[in-house]
C-alpha positions in Angstrom: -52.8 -28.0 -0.7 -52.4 -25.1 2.0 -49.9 -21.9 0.4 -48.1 -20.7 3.3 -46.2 -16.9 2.6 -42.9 -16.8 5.0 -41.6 -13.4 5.2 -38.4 -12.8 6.8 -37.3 -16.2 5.6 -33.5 -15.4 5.9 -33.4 -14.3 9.8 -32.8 -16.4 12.5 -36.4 -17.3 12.9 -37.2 -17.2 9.2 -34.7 -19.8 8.6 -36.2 -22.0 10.8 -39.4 -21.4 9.7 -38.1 -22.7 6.3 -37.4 -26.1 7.5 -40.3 -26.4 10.1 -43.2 -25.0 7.3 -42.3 -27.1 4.6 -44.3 -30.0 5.3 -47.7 -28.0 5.6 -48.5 -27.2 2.2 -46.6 -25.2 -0.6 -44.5 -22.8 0.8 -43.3 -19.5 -0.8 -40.0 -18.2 0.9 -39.4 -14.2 0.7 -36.4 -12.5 2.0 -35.7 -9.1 2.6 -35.3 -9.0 -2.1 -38.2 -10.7 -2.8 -40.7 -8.8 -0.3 -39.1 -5.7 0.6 -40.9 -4.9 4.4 -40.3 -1.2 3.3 -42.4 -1.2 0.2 -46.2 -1.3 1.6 -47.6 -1.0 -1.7 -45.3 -4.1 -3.1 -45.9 -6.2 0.3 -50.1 -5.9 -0.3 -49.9 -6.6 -4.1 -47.8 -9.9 -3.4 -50.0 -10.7 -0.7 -53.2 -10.4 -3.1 -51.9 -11.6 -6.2 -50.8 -15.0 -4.2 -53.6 -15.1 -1.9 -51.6 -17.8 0.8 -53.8 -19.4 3.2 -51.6 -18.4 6.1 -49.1 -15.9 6.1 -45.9 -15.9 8.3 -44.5 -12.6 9.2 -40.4 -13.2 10.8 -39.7 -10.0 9.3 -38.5 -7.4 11.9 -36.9 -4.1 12.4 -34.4 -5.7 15.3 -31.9 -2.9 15.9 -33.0 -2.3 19.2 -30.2 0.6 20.0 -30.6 1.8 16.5 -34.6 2.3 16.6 -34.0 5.4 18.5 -32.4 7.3 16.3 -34.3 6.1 13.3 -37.4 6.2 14.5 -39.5 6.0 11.0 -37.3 3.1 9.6 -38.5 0.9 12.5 -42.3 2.0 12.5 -42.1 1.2 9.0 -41.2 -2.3 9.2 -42.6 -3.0 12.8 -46.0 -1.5 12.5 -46.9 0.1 8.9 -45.6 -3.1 7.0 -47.8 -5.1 9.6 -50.6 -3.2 9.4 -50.5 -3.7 5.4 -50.3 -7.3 5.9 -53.1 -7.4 8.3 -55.5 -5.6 5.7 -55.0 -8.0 2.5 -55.0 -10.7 5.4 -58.2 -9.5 5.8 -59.2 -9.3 2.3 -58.3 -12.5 1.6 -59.2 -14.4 4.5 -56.1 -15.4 5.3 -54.8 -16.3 9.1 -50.9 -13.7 9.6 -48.9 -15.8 12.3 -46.5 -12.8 13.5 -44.0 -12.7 16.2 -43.7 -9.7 19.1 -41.6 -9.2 22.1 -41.1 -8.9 25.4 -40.2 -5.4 24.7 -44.0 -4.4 24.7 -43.6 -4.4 28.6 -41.9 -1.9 31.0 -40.6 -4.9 33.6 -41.8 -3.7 36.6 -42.4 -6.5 39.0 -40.6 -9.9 39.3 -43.6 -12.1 38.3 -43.7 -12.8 34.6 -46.6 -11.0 32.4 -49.9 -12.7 31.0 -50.7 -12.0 27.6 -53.7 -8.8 28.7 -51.5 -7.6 31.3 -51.1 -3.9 30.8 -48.4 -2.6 28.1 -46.1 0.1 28.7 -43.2 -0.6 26.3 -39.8 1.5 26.8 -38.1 1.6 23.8 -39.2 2.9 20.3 -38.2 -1.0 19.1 -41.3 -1.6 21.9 -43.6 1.1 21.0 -43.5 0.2 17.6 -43.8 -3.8 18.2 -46.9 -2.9 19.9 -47.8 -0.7 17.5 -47.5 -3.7 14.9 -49.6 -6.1 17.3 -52.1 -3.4 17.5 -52.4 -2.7 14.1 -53.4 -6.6 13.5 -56.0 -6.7 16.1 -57.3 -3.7 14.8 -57.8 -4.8 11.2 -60.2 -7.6 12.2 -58.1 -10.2 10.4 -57.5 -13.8 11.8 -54.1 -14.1 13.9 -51.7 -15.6 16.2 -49.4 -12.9 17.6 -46.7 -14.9 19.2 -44.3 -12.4 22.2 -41.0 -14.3 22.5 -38.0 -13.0 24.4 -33.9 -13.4 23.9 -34.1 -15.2 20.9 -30.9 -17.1 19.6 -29.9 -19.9 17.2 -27.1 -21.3 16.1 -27.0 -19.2 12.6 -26.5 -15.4 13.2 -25.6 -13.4 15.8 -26.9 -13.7 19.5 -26.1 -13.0 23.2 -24.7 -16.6 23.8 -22.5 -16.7 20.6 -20.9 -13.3 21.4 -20.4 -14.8 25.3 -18.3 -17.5 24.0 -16.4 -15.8 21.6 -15.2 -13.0 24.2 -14.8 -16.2 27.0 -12.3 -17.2 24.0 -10.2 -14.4 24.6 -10.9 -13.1 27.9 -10.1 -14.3 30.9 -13.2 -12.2 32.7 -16.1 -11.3 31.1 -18.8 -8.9 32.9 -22.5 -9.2 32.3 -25.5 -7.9 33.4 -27.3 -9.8 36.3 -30.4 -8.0 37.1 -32.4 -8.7 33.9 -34.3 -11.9 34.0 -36.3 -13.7 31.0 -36.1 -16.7 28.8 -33.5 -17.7 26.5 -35.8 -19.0 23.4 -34.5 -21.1 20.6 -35.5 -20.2 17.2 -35.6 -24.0 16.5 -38.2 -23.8 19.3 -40.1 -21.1 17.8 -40.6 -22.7 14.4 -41.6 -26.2 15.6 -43.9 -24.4 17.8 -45.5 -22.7 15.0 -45.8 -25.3 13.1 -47.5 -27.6 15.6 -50.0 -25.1 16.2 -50.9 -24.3 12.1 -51.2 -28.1 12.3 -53.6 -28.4 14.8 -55.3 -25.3 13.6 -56.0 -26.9 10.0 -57.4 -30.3 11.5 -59.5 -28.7 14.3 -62.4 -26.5 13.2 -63.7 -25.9 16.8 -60.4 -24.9 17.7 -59.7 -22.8 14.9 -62.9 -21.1 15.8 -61.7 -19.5 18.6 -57.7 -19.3 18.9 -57.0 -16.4 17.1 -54.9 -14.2 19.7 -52.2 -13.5 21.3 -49.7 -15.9 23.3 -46.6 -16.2 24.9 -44.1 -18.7 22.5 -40.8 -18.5 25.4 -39.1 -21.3 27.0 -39.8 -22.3 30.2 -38.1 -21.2 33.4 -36.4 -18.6 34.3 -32.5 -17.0 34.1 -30.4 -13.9 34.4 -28.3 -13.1 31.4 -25.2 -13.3 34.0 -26.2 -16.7 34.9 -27.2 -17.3 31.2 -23.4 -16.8 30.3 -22.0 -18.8 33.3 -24.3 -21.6 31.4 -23.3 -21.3 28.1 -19.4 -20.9 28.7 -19.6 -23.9 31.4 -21.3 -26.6 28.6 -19.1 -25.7 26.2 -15.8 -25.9 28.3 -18.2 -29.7 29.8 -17.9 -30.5 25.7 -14.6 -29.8 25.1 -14.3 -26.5 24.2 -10.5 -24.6 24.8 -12.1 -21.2 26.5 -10.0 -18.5 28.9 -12.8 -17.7 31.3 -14.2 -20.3 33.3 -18.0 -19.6 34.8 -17.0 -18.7 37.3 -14.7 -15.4 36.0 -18.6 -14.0 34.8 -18.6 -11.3 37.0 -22.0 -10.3 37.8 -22.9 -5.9 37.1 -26.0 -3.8 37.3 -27.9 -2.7 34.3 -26.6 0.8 35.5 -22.7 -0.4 34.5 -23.4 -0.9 31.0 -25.8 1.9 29.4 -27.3 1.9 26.0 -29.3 4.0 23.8 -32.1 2.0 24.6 -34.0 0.8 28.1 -34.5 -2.9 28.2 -36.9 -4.6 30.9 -35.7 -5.8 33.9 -38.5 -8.6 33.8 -39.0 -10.1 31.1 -40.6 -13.2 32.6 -43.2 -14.0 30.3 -46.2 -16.2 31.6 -46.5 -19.6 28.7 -49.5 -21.2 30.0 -52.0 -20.0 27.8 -50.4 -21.0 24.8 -49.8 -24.7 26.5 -52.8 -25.5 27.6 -54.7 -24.0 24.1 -53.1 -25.7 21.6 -51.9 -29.2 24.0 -47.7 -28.1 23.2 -45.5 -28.5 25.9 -42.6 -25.8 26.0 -39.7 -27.1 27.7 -36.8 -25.6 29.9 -34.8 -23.2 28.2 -31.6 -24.8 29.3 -32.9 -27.8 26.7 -32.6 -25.9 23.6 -29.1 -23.9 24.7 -27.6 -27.3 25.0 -28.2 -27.8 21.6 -27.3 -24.9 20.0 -24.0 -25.3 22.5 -23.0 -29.0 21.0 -23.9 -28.0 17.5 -21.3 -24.9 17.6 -18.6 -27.3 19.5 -19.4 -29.9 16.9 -19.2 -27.8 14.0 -16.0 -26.3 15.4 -17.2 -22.5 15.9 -16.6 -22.5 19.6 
């Protein structure tokens, strides 16, 4: 049987991850306790003493504002704790799944970016991403680097739960509308993942020459302004007692609301490649937000 090592296990990919792994093999499940990101020395020895076939990296430093003003807290976890797991990958032979962002590119342009288009990150959360993807190539280990872009699920915090709690006690909300990407569920990513370990373990030709890097986003495209007027419009479709309509989402400029870090105005990230190698279809984002929107109203949250 297959040992699969899932680190991150308790974010909202991770926990995904949990449900979407278990049916590959025997699967150990480390959180932030059990496999501190921070400790390189503690990350390599449970890597080598458990020697897993695969290892699953949803560990991140996330804190995108936060990176930059602690720069070496997210180098450690997004590139030097990568880096350690790509060299007992290596050792061991095993294949480190690990999940990037659209934050590697500077989003110039309108047209969304193939996996070797040039990189030009803005952000110390981007720099040290890329540094982290860099660090696994560069170790010679076998890979999948999956870039993903606005991730959400229905467990934590995200863009389209904080939309409808503030459309819950606003009657006008304002949100940026000159920033375009791809909501991507976390369900989506881990089903994803799975599919393509699967077809990597029962396709030697395959597994031969996939080791890379690939977009994992939904398809199609959105602003976050018109990703708001989405979200808030299902739930109020499904029942849901909110004080701004769609339609009180009043578009700004990124220039209105500055942070401590640049995001990219295009995020658009190109899917293709990761369709048409592994046979996966990635649907519309609007697909998965629906989802996440009924289980919320259902559960009572929204």
């Amino acid at each position: 049987m297959k040992k699969i090592l899932l680190l991150g296990a308790n974010g909202q990919v991770g926990w995904e991850l949990q449900r979407a792994l278990a049916p590959l093999g025997q699967l150990l499940v480390c959180d932030r306790h059990s496999a501190d990101l921070s400790d390189l020395g503690g990350l390599s020895a449970l890597i080598r003493q458990e020697k897993p076939d695969t290892i699953v990296n949803a560990g991140a430093y996330t804190a995108v504002d936060k990176a930059e003003s602690h720069v070496a807290d997210a180098r450690r976890i997004n590139a030097d704790a990568v880096s350690a797991m790509a060299q007992a990958a290596r050792e061991i032979d095993a294949c480190l799944v690990h999940y990037s962002t659209d934050y590697v590119f500077d989003g110039s342009g309108s047209t969304p970016f193939s996996e070797d288009a040039p990189t030009n990150p803005l952000s110390v959360y981007g720099q040290t991403k890329l540094e982290g993807e860099l660090a696994i190539r560069e170790s010679g280990c076998r890979h999948l680097i999956f870039r993903t872009s606005w991730v959400y699920a229905s467990r934590g915090a995200n863009f389209a739960k904080t939309m409808l709690r503030l459309a819950k006690e606003r009657e006008e909300l304002r949100v940026i509308a000159d920033q375009f990407g791809a909501p991507t569920s976390a369900e989506l990513i881990a089903d994803i993942t799975a599919l393509v370990l699967q077809r990597l373990a029962h396709d030697s030709e395959l597994n031969a020459y996939a080791s890379g890097t690939y977009h994992l986003v939904a398809s199609g495209e959105t602003s976050w302004h018109s990703y708001a007027q989405f979200v808030i419009g299902e739930a109020i479709r499904l029942g849901s007692d909110l004080r701004a309509a769609p339609e009180r989402v009043i578009p700004i400029a990124t220039s209105e609301y500055p942070l401590p870090a640049k995001r990219p105005a295009n995020s658009r990230l190109a899917n293709d490649k990761l369709q048409r190698t592994f046979d996966v279809q990635l649907p519309h984002w609007e697909y998965h937000a629906q989802r996440m929107i009924r289980e919320l109203v259902d559960q009572g949250t929204v």
